[in-house]
Steps between C-alpha positions, in 0.01 A plus 500: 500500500778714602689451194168584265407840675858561403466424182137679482704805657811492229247466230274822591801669580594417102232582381485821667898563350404425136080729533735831621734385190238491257352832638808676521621360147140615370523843583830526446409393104231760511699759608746451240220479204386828660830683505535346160136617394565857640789571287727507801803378249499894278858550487399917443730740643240613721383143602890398564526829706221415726597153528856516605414853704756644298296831542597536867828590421410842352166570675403474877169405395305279264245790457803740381623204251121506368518875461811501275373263297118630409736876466640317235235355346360733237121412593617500885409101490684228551410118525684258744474180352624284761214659729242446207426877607494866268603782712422852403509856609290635218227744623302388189525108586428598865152645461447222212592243817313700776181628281434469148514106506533447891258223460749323326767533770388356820733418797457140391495177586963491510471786675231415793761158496782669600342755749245259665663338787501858609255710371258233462188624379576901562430759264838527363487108405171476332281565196109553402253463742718435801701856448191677390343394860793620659546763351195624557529465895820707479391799309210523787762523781802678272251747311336713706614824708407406833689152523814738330433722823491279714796350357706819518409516901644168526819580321524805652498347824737192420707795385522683808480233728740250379703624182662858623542344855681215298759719279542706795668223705742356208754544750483102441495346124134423461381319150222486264319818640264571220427129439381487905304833458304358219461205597284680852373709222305241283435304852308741605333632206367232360515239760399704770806363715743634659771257451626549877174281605556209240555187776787356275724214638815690331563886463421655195839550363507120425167528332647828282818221445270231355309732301783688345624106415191375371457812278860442360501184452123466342699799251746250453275227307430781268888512362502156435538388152214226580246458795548116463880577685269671782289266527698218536715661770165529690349155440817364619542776757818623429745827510303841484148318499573336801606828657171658321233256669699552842480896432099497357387264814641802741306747253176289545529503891512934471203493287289269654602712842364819319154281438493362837532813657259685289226241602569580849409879466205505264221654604743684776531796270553641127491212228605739205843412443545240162511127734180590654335558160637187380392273787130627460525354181657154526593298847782275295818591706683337200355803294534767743928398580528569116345825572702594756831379328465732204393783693801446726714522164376783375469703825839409608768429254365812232485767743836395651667506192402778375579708809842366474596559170325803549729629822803347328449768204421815695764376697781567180299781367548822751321718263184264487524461860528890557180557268286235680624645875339851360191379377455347813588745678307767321169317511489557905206683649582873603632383812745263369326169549451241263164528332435137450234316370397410166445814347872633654651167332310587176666858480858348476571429146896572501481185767246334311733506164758372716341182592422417120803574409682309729268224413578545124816386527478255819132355460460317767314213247806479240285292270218328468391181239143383318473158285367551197171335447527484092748611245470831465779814358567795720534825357877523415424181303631233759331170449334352814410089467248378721654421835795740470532673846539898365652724820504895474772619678460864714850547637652444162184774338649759772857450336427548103592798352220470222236560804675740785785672262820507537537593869291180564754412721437782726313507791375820411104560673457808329420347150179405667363822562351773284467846642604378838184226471550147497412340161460095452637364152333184337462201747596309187846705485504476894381170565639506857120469657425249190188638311196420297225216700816435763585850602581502858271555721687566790675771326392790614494361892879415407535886390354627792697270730827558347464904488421498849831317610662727294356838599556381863838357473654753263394765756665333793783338326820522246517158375955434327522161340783302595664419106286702390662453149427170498249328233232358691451082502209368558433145674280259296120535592162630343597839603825710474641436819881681579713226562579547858368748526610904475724605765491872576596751729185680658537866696253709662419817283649806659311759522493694203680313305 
């Protein structure tokens, strides 16, 4: 008997040896037809470039390697075979992409693939019906003036409370200090928690850790020259998907905190903010972590970036920095306070051209993709076949002559205003907010929350980068994040001065 269980034993255990084979030989074979398939073998310039990273040895990032070659590119297009992608900077192909046939250029199925152990079923990650709904139950909260009020108390108070109190004490190094003020921000403004009373097993900086991973490394699948080399790496949990599950189950625990919480205090008060809206609509907390995910992206990682980029230019620019001290100054009350609110926001448009131009050339989205649902042509006579993923690229569009002149190089706010008034340019030429059905619709909340910081902060504070000189390099992720950060020098403002 003892010798047959044995046996038994060696023969499941045999079995078990040659099914993982088989599997693991089968996917391996699939993967290969699908690298094959995908045209993963071009031997292009461009396609041995990106394969070998030669490009890293003359540009800091992959979004500067992309804007030298669509510069040279007479039509400002340029296709990456190895990615089966066409990348363009063309205003024309942009509002082709974003309006004119946006039908034909949903997020798609590739697309939701790569993003969903994250973003799940969140309004940046889906199409039809399911973004329509939720789009719907965003404009309600984002749209109207009294949720923008009350959002301006809220950052005026996070403001006051935690971010001047924190720059004053940088005595000691302190890190990621717009990322933690937005992140309170978006908490409270469309959770309607403050994140100080989220009953978390670890502290929040671990949770900001596993997020900034999981957004990187999600980014990551979308450089690969096939999903099936993704894909296999997480069926067999391996390398960066193992460390991506690890990072996305920390994620879940923060968002399914947020929901908890929220169910404890309904009924105990306002139910405006977004999640409330949400949960009257749908009890799946499946559903509702999505939700919260993509909101935590957006809320977050955008603002953040764009506030450093934005402080890292004024920073190197002491005649930009001069002219936005004096506007803010100068729109004080007669006894020298701050005049606040929305309308006093509204009335700076040297500080308002600032922020777009900052964001012109440091979006804090550097690109963004569709899949082509049928062949089409764009404009500049690119062919598109049906599946082709087609990405317009903003922080390459802020960088070509043929669209900002010759100074495009420049951070130069003034070429925003006429007559000393603020004056937008095409979304499609400035695609920085995206544009057409998709505009943002957090954008002007993101306005109003960045001009406050920086009418507050510029009044208190002189902000010297440390390299200032230096290019920027961003860390892979779904949003232009400074790798490491931006190390500065920060100084009370004498008075005066």
């Amino acid at each position: 008997m003892e010798s047959l269980l044995q046996l038994t034993q060696s023969t499941l255990q045999t079995h078990s040896q040659t099914l993982l084979l088989t599997i693991t030989t089968t996917i391996f074979s699939l993967t290969l037809f699908n690298l094959l398939k995908s045209h993963s073998w071009c031997t292009c310039s461009v396609c041995r470039a990106y394969v070998s990273r030669s490009w890293n040895s003359t540009y800091p990032n992959l979004c500067d390697w992309y804007t030298h070659l669509l510069r040279l590119s007479p039509t400002h297009t340029v296709d990456i075979h190895v990615l089966g992608c066409t990348v363009t900077a063309n205003p024309s192909n942009v509002e082709h992409l974003l309006r004119t046939r946006f039908d034909n250029y949903p997020k798609g199925k590739r697309f939701s693939s790569i993003l969903g152990d994250l973003l799940g079923r969140g309004i940046f990650n889906v199409d039809g019906d399911a973004w329509r709904f939720q789009r719907k139950m965003a404009s309600l909260e984002l749209g109207s003036v009294s949720v923008r009020s009350y959002a301006l108390r809220i950052i005026t108070s996070e403001i006051s409370s935690r971010l001047v109190p924190l720059l004053d004490s940088f005595a000691v190094s302190r890190r990621d200090v717009f990322r933690r003020f937005a992140f309170d921000n978006i908490c409270r403004i469309s959770f309607g928690l403050d994140p100080g009373c989220l009953e978390l097993s670890l502290p929040i900086s671990e949770f900001a850790s596993a997020f900034d991973l999981a957004s990187g490394l999600s980014a990551g699948r979308a450089v690969t020259t096939s999903p099936f080399v993704w894909k296999l790496k997480r069926f067999l949990g391996l390398g960066s998907e193992r460390d991506l599950a690890r990072a996305i189950r920390l994620v879940d625990e923060l968002a399914r905190e947020v929901i908890k919480q929220k169910r404890k205090l309904r009924g105990m008060g306002s139910e405006e903010d977004l999640l409330s809206r949400f949960m009257g609509s749908t009890d799946d907390d499946d559903y509702l972590r999505d939700i919260v995910i993509s909101f935590l992206l957006a809320g977050r990682d955008t603002v953040a970036s764009a506030l450093v980029s934005y402080f890292f230019l004024l920073s190197t620019n002491p005649e930009a920095e001069a002219a936005v001290y004096e506007e803010i100054i100068n729109n004080d009350d007669d006894d020298g306070h701050d005049r606040g609110g929305l309308e006093g926001l509204r009335g700076m448009h040297y500080v308002h051209a600032s922020m777009y131009e900052s964001m012109r050339l440091y979006p804090p989205v550097q690109f963004d993709s569709k899949f082509a649902l049928e062949d089409d042509v764009l404009p500049d006579g690119t062919a598109i076949g049906k599946g082709t993923r087609v990405t317009y690229h903003p922080y390459a569009m802020g960088r070509m002559e043929s669209i900002w002149g010759t100074d495009c190089l420049d951070f130069r706010p003034k070429r925003w205003l006429k007559e000393g008034l603020f004056t937008p340019v095409s979304p499609f030429k400035y695609p920085v907010f995206q544009a057409g059905a998709r505009v943002c619709l957090g954008k002007e909340l993101a306005l109003m929350e960045m001009k406050s910081v920086i009418v507050s902060i510029v009044r208190r504070f002189e902000f010297e980068a440390v390299n200032g000189d230096r290019e920027l390099k961003f860390a892979p992720g779904l949003t232009a994040t400074v790798s490491g950060g931006l190390p500065v020098r920060v100084r009370r403002r004498r008075s005066g001065s």
